[in-house]
C-alpha positions as CSV (number, residue, x, y, z in Angstrom):
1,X,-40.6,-35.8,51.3
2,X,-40.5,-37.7,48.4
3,X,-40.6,-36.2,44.5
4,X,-43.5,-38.0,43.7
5,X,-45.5,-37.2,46.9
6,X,-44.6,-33.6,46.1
7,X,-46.1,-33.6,42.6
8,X,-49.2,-34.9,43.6
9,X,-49.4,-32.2,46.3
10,X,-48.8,-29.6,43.9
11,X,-51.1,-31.0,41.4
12,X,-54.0,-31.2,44.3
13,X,-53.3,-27.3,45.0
14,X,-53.6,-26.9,41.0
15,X,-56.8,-28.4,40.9
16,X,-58.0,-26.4,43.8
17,X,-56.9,-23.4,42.3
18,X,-58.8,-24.5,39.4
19,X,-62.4,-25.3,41.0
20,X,-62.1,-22.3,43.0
21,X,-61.8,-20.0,39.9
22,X,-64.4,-21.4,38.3
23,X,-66.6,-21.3,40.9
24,X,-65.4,-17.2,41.7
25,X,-65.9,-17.0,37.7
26,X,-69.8,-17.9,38.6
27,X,-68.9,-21.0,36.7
28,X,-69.0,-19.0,32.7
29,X,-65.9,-19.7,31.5
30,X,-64.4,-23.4,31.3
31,X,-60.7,-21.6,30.6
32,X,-60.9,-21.0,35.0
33,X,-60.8,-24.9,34.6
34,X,-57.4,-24.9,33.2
35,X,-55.1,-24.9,36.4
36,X,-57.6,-28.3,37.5
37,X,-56.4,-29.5,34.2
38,X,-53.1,-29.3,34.7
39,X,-53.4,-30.5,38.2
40,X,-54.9,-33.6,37.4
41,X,-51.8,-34.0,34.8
42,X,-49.4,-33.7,38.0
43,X,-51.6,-35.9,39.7
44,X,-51.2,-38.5,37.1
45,X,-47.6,-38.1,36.5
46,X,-47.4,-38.0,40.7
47,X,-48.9,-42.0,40.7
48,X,-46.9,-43.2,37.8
49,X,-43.3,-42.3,39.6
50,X,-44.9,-44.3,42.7
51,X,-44.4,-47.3,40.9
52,X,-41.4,-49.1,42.3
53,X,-39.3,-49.6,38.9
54,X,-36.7,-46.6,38.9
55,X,-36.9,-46.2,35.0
56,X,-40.5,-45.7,35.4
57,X,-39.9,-42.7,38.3
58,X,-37.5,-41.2,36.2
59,X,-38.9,-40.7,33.1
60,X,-42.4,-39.7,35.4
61,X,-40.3,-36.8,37.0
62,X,-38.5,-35.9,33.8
63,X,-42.6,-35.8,32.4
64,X,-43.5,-33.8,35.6
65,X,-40.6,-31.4,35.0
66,X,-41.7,-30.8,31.6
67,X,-45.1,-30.2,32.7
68,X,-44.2,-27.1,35.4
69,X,-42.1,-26.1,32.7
70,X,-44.8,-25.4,30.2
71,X,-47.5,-24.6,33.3
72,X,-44.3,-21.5,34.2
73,X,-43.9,-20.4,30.5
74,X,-48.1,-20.0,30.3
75,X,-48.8,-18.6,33.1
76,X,-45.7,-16.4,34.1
77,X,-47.8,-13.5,32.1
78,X,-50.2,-13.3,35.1
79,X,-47.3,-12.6,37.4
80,X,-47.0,-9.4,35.6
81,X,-50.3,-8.8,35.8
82,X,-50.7,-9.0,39.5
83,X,-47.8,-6.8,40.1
84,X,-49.7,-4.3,38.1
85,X,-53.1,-4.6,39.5
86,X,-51.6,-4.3,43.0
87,X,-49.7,-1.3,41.6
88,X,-53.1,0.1,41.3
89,X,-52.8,-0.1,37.5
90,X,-56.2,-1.5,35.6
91,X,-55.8,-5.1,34.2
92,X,-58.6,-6.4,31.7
93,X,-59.3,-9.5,33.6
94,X,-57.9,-9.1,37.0
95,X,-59.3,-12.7,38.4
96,X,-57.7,-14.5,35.1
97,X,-54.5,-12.8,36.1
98,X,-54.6,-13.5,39.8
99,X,-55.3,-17.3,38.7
100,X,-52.4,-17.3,36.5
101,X,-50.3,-16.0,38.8
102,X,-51.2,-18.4,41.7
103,X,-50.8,-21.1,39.2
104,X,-47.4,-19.8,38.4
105,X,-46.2,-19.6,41.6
């Protein structure tokens, strides 16, 4: 399977992940939107590196790269949490984390 038909996979699990938190939020809080956000991003970047130029691919995967990079570095916090609220420990927003975490992953 191809790089750019993997993004856009990923981003269409991101923006699941997204909708479904909002929706398990009871749609309050727009921040459940964020993973949707990013999704759409890697859906984006996913279409662009479709384009048949190789420059163009390149620099859309390098983008792509980027983008899990920064998705990793703001969500890896939830990880943490998740291992703590399945070690039975209480975590202040325990959906928020679980989000983050699937996001992560």
């Amino acid at each position: 399977m191809s790089m750019p038909k993997v993004t856009l996979i990923y981003g269409t699990i991101l923006v699941t992940i997204g909708v479904i938190a909002y929706v398990v939020t009871g749609m309050e809080s727009w921040t459940a939107l964020i993973p949707a956000v990013f999704g759409v991003l890697f859906q984006v970047v996913g279409l662009v590196a479709m384009i048949k130029s190789e420059k163009v691919r390149m620099h859309a995967m390098h983008t792509a790269a980027v983008l899990a990079l920064l998705v990793i570095l703001g969500t890896i916090r939830g990880v943490f949490q998740t291992v703590s609220l399945f070690g039975g420990e209480e975590v202040e927003r325990p959906v928020a984390a679980i989000v983050q975490a699937l996001t992560s992953l």
